[in-house]
py3Dmol code that shows the C-alpha trace and the ligand (Angstrom):
import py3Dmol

protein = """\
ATOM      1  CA  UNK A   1      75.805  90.536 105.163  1.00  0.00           C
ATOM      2  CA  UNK A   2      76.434  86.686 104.240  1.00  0.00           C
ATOM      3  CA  UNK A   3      74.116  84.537 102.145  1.00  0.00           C
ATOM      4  CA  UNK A   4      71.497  86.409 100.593  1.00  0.00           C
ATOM      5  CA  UNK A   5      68.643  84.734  99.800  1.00  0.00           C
ATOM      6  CA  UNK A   6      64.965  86.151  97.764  1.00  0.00           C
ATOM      7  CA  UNK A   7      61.737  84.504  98.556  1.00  0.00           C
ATOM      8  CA  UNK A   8      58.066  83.630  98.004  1.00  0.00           C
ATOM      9  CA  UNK A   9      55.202  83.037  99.573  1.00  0.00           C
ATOM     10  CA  UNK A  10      51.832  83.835  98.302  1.00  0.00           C
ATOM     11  CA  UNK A  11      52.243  87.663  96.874  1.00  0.00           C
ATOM     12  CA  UNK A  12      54.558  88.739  99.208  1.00  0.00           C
ATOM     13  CA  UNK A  13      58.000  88.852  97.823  1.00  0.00           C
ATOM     14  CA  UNK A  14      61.300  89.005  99.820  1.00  0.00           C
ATOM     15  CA  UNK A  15      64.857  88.796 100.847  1.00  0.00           C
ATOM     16  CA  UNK A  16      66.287  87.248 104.112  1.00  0.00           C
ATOM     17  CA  UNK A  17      69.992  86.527 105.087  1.00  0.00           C
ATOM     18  CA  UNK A  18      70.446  82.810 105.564  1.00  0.00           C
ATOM     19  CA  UNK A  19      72.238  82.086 108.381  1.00  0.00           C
ATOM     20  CA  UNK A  20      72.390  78.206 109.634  1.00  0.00           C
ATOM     21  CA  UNK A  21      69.198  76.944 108.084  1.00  0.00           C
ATOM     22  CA  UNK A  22      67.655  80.057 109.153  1.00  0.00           C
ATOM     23  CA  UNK A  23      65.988  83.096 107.636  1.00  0.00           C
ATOM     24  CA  UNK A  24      66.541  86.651 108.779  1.00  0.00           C
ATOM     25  CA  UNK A  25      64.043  88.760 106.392  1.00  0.00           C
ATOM     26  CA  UNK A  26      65.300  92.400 105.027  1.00  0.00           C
ATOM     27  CA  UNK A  27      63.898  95.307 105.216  1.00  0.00           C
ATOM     28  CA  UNK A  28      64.892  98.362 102.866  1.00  0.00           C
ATOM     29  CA  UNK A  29      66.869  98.072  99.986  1.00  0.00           C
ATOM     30  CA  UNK A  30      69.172  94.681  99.595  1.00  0.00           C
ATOM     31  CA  UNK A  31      71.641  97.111  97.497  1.00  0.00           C
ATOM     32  CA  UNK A  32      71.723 100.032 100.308  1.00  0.00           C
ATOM     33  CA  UNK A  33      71.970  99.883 103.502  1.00  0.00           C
ATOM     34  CA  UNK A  34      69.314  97.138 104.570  1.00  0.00           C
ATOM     35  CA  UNK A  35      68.442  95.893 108.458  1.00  0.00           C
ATOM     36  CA  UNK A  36      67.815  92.646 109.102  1.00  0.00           C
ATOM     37  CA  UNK A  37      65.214  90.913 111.687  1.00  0.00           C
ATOM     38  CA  UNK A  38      66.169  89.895 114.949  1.00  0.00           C
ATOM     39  CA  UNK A  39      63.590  86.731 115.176  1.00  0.00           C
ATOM     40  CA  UNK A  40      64.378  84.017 112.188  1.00  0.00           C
ATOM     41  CA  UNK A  41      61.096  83.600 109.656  1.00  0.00           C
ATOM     42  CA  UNK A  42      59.941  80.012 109.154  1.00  0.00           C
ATOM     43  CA  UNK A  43      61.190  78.118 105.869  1.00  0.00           C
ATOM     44  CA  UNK A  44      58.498  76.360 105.820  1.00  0.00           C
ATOM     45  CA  UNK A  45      55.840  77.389 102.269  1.00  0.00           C
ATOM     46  CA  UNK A  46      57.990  79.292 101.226  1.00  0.00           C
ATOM     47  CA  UNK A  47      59.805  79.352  97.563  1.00  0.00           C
ATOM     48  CA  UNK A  48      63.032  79.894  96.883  1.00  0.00           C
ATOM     49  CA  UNK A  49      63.424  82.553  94.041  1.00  0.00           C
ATOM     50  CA  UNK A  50      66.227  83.405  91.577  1.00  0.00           C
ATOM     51  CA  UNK A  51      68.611  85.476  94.103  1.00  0.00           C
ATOM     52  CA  UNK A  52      68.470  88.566  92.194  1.00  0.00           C
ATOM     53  CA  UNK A  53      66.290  89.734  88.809  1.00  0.00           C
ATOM     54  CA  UNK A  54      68.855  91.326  86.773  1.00  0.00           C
ATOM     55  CA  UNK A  55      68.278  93.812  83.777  1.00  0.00           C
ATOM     56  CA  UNK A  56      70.561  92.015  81.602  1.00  0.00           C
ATOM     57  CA  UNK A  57      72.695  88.364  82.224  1.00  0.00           C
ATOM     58  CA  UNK A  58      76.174  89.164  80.562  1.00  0.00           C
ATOM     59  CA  UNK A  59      77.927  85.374  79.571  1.00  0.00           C
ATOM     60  CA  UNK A  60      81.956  85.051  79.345  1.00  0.00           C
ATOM     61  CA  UNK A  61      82.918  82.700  76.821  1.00  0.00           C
ATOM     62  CA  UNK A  62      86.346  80.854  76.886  1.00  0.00           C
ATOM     63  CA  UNK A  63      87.718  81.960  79.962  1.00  0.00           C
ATOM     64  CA  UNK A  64      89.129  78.479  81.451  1.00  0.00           C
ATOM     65  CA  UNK A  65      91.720  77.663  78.714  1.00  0.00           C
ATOM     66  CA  UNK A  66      91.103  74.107  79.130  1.00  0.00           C
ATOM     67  CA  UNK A  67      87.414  74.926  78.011  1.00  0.00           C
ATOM     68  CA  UNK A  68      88.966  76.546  75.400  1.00  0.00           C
ATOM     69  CA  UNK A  69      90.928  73.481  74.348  1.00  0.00           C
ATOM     70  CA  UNK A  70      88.360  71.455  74.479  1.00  0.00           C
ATOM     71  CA  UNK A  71      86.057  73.682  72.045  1.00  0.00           C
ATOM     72  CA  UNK A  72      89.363  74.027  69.852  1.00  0.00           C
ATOM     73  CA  UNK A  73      89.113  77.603  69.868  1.00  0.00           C
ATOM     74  CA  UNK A  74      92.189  79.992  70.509  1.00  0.00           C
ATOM     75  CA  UNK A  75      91.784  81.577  73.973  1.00  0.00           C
ATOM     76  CA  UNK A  76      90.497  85.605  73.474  1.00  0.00           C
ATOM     77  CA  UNK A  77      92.777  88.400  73.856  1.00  0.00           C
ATOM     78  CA  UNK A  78      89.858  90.617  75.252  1.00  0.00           C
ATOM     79  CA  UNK A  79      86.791  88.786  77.244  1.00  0.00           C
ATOM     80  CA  UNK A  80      84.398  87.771  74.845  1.00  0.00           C
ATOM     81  CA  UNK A  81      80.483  88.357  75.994  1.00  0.00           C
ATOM     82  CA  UNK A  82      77.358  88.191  74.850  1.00  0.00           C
ATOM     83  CA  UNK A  83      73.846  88.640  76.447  1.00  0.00           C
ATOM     84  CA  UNK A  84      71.755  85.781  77.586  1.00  0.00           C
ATOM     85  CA  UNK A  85      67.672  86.607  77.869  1.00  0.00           C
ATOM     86  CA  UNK A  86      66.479  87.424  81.568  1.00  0.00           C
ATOM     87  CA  UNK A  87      64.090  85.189  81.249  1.00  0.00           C
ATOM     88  CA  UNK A  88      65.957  82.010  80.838  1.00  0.00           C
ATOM     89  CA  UNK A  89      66.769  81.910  84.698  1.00  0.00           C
ATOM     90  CA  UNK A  90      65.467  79.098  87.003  1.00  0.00           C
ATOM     91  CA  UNK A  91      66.319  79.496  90.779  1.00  0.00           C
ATOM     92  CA  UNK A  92      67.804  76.543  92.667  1.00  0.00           C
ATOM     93  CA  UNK A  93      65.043  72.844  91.976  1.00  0.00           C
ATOM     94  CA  UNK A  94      63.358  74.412  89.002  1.00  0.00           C
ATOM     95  CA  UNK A  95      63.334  72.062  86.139  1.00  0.00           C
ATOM     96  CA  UNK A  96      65.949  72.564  82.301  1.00  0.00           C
ATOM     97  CA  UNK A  97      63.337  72.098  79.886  1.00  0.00           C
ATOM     98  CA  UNK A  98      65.297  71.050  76.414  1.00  0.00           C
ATOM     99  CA  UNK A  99      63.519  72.597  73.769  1.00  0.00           C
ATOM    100  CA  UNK A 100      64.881  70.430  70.910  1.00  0.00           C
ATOM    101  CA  UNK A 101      65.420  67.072  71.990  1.00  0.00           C
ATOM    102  CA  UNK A 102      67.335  65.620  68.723  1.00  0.00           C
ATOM    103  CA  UNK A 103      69.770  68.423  69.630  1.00  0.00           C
ATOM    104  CA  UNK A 104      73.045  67.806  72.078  1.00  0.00           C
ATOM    105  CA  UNK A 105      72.130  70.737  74.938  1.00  0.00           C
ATOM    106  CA  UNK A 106      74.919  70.905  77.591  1.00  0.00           C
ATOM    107  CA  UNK A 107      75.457  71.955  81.173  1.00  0.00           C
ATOM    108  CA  UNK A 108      78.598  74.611  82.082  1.00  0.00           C
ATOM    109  CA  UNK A 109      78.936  75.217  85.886  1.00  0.00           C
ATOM    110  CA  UNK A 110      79.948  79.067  86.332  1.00  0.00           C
ATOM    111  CA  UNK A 111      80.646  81.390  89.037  1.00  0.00           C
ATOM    112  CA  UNK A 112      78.231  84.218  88.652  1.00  0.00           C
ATOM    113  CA  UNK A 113      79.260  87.688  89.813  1.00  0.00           C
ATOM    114  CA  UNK A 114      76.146  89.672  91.134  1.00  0.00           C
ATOM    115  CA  UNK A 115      76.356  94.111  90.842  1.00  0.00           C
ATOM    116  CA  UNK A 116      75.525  95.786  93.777  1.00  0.00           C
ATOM    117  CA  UNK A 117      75.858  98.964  92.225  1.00  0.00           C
ATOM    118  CA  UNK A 118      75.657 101.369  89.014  1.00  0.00           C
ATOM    119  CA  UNK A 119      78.703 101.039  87.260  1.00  0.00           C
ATOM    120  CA  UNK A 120      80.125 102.198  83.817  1.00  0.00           C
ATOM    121  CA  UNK A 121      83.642 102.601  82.959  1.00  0.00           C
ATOM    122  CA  UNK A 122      85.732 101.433  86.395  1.00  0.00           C
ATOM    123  CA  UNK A 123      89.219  99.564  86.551  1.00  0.00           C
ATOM    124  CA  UNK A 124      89.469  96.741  87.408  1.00  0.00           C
ATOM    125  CA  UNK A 125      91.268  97.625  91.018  1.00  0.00           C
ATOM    126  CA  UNK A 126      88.069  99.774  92.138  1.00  0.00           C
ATOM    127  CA  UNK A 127      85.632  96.946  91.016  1.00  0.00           C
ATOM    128  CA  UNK A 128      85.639  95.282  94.033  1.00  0.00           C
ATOM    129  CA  UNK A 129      82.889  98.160  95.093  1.00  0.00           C
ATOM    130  CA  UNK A 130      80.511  97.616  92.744  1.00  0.00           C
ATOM    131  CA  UNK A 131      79.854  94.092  93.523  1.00  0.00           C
ATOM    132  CA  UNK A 132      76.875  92.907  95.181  1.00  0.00           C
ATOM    133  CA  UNK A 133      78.824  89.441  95.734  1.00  0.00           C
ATOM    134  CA  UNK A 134      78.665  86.056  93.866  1.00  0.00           C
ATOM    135  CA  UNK A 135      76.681  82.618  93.029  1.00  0.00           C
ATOM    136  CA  UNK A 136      76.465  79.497  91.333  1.00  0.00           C
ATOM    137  CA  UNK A 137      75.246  79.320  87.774  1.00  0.00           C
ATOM    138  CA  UNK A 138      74.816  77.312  85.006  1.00  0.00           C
ATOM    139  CA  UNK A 139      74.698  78.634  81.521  1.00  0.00           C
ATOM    140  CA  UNK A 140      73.030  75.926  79.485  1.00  0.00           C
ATOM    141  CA  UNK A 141      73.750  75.364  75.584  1.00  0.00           C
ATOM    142  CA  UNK A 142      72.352  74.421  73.085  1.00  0.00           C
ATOM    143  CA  UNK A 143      75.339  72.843  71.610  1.00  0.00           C
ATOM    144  CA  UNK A 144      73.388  72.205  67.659  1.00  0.00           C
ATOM    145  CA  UNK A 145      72.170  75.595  67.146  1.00  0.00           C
ATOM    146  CA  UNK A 146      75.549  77.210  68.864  1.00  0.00           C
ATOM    147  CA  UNK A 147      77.711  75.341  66.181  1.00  0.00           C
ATOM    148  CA  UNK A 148      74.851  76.130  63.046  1.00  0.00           C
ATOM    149  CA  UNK A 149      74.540  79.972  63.661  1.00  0.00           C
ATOM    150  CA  UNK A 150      77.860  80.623  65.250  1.00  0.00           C
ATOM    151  CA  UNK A 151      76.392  83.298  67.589  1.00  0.00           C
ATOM    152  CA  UNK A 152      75.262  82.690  71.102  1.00  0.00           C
ATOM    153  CA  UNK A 153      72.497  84.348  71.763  1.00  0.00           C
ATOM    154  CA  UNK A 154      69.361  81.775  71.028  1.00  0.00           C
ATOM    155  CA  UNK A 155      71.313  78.890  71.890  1.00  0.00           C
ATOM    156  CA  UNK A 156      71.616  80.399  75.567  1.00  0.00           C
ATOM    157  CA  UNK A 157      68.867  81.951  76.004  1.00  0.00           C
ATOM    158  CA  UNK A 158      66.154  79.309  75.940  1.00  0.00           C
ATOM    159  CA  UNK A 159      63.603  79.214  78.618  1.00  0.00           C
ATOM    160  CA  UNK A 160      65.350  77.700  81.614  1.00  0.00           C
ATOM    161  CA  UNK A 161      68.747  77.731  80.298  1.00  0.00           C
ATOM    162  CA  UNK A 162      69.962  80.100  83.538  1.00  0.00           C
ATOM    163  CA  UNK A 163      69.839  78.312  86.883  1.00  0.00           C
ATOM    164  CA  UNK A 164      71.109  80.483  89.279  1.00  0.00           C
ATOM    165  CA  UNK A 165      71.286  80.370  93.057  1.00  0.00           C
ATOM    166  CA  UNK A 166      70.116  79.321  95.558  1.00  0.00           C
ATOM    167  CA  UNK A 167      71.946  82.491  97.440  1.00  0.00           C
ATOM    168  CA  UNK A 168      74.488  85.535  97.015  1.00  0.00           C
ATOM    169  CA  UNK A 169      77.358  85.665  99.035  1.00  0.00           C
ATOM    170  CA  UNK A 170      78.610  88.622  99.846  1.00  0.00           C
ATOM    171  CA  UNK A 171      81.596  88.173 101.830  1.00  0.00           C
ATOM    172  CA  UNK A 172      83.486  85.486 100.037  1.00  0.00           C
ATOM    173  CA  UNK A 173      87.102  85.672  98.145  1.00  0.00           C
ATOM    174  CA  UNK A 174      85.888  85.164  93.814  1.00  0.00           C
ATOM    175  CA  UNK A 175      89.239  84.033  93.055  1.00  0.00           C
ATOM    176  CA  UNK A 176      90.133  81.116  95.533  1.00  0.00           C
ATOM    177  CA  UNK A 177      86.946  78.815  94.806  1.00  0.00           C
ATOM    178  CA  UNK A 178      87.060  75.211  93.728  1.00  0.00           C
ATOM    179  CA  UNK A 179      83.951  74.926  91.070  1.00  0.00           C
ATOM    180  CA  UNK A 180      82.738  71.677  90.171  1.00  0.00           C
ATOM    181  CA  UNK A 181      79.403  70.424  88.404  1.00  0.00           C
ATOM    182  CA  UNK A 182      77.859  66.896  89.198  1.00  0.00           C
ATOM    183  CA  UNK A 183      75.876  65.051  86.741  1.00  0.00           C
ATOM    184  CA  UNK A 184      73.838  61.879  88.862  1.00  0.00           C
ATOM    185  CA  UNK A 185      76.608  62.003  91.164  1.00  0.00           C
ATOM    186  CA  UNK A 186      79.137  61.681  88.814  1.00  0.00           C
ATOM    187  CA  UNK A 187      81.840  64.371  88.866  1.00  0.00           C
ATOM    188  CA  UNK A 188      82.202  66.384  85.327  1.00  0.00           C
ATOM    189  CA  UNK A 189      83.478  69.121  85.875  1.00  0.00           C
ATOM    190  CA  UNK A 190      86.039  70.163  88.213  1.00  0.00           C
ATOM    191  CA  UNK A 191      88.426  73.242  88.431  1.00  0.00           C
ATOM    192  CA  UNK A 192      89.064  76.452  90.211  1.00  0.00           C
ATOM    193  CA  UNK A 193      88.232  80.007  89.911  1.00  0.00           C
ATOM    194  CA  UNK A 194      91.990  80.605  90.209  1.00  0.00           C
ATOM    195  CA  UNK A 195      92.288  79.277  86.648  1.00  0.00           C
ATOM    196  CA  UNK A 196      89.852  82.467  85.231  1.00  0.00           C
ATOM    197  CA  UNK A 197      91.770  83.695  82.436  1.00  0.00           C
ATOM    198  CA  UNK A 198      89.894  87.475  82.989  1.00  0.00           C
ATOM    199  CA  UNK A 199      89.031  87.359  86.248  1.00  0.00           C
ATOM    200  CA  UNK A 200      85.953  88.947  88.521  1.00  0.00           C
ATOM    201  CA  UNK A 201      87.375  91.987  88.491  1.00  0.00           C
ATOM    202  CA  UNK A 202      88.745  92.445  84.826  1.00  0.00           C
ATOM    203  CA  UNK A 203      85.427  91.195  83.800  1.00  0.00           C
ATOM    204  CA  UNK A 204      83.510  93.867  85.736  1.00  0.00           C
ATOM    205  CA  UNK A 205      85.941  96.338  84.178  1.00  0.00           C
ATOM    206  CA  UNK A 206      85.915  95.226  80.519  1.00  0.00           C
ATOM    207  CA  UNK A 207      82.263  94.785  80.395  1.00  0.00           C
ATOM    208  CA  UNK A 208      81.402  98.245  82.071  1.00  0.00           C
ATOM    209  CA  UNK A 209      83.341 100.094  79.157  1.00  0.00           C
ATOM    210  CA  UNK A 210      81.259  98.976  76.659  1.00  0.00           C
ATOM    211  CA  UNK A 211      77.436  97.918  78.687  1.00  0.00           C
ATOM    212  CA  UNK A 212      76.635 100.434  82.050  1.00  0.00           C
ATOM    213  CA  UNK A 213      75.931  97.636  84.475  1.00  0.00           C
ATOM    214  CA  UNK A 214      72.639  97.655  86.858  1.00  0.00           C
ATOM    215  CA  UNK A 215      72.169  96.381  90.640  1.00  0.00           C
ATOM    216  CA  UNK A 216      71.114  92.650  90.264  1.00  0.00           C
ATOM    217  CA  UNK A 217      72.945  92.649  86.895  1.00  0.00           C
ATOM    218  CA  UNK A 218      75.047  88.898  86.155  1.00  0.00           C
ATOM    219  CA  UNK A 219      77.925  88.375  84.807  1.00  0.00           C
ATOM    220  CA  UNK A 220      78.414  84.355  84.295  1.00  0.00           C
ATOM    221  CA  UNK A 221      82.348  84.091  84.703  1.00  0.00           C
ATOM    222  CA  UNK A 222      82.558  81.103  81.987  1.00  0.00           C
ATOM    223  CA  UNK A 223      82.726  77.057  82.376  1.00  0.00           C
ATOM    224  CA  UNK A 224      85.702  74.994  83.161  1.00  0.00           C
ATOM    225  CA  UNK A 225      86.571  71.752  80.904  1.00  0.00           C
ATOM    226  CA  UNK A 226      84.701  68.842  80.932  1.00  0.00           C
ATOM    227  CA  UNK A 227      81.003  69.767  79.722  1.00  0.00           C
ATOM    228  CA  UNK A 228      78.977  67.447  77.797  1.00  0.00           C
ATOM    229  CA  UNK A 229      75.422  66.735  76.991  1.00  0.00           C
ATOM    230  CA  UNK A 230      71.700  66.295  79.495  1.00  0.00           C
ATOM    231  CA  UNK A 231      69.083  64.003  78.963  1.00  0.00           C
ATOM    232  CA  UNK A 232      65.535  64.106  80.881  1.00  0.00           C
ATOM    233  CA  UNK A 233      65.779  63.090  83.948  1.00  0.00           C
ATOM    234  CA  UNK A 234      69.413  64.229  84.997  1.00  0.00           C
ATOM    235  CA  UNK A 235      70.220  66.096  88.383  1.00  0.00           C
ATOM    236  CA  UNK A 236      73.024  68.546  87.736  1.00  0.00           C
ATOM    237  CA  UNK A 237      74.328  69.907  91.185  1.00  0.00           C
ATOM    238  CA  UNK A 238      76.779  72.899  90.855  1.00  0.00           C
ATOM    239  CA  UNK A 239      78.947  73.144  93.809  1.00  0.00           C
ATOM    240  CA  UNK A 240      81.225  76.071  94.512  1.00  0.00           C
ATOM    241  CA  UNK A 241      83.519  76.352  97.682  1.00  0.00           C
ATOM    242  CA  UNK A 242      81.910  78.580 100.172  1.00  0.00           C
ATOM    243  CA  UNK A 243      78.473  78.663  97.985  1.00  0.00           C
ATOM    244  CA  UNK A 244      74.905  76.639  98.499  1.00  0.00           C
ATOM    245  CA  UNK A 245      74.950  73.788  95.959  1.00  0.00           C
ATOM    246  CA  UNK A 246      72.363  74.640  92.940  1.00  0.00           C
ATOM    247  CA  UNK A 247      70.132  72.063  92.232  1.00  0.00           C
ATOM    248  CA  UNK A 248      68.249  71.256  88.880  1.00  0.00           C
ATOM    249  CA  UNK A 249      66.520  68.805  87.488  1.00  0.00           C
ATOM    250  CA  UNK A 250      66.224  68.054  83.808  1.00  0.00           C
ATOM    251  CA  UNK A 251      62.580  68.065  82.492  1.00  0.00           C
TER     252      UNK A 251
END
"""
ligand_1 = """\
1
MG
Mg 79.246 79.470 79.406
"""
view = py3Dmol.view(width=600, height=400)
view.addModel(protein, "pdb")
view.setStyle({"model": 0}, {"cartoon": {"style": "trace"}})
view.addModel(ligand_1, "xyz")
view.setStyle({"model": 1}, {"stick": {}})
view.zoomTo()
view.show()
């Protein structure tokens, strides 16, 4: 497989590998042992869904240490997770709605690792296998209610807050991305996934000793340096090496 893509048009519901501008629809199960059609299916009216519609969206805090600078915060010893609400994801062109706008609410580009497979309690050297593969994220913050409560759940978890897409690649190196996030054009954020302090793997591992992960599970691999705050109106591209840019607007 290659770029993974889920779709919509009317009620019917479906993946398709996207191959050049093309779509080659699925049949059977995208985490088993699916066929693919020979004859493309036209793009046209269809929509683009959220690549996957995970049971739970697991979020990596400080795990760029110049992130961590920038918060002031000491970098973790162990990854440090929480869960962001399903229903906060966008796909790629949906709109951020800020829910509070006297609040500062911030993009974070992220890597997002997708499960293929079951998992609970692997190493990190066999968790290669339970990955599906990986896209582009962002986990969006509201930075006011993060610093008032001190725990991340509600800031995060806003409808909206998860773009994620467009696609899932499955054959693609985690650790040897360039990941940057574009705000109107301008470049804000712009690092590698090299720099992961726990990386795809260790993440998979740590997380699946304490949480028994689910096909179409997320885990969002953290933000580089360099966020800062939305306003109506932005377009916030996340671009990953090797990925589809995500697109969003900001309602
Ligand atoms: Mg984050």
């Amino acid at each position: 497989m290659a770029a993974i893509g889920r779709f919509q048009k009317g009620d019917d519901v479906f993946y398709a590998k996207v191959v050049d501008g093309e779509l080659y629809r699925l049949r059977g199960d995208v985490f088993g042992s699916p066929s693919f059609d020979k004859k493309p299916t036209p793009f046209k009216g269809l929509r683009t869904l959220t690549p996957v519609s995970p049971t739970k969206i697991i979020a990596v805090g400080l795990n760029y240490a110049d992130h961590a600078r920038e918060t002031g915060k000491p970098l973790p010893k162990e990854p440090l997770f929480w869960l962001k609400a399903p229903t906060s994801l966008i796909p790629d062109n949906g709109k951020i709605e800020i829910p509070f706008p006297g609040h500062r609410t911030d993009y974070e580009a992220e890597l997002a690792v997708v499960i293929g497979r079951r998992v609970r309690n692997v190493t990190a050297a066999a968790a290669a296998r339970y990955i599906f593969g990986y896209t582009a994220a962002q986990d969006v913050t509201d930075r006011t209610i993060q610093k008032a409560e001190g725990q991340w759940a509600r800031c995060k978890s806003f409808d909206t807050f998860t773009p994620l897409g467009p696609y899932v690649e499955t054959k693609i190196n985690p650790h040897d991305l360039t990941i940057q996030l574009f705000q109107n054009g301008q470049l804000r954020q712009n690092s590698h996934t090299s720099q992961l302090i726990f990386n795809c793997f260790e993440l998979v591992s740590f997380v699946s000793t304490n949480i028994t992960l689910m096909p179409g599970d997320i885990i969002l691999t953290g933000t580089p340096g360099g966020i800062g705050p939305i306003t109506s109106g932005d377009r916030i591209e996340v671009r990953i090496h090797g990925l589809a840019p995500l697109v969003n607007t900001v309602k």
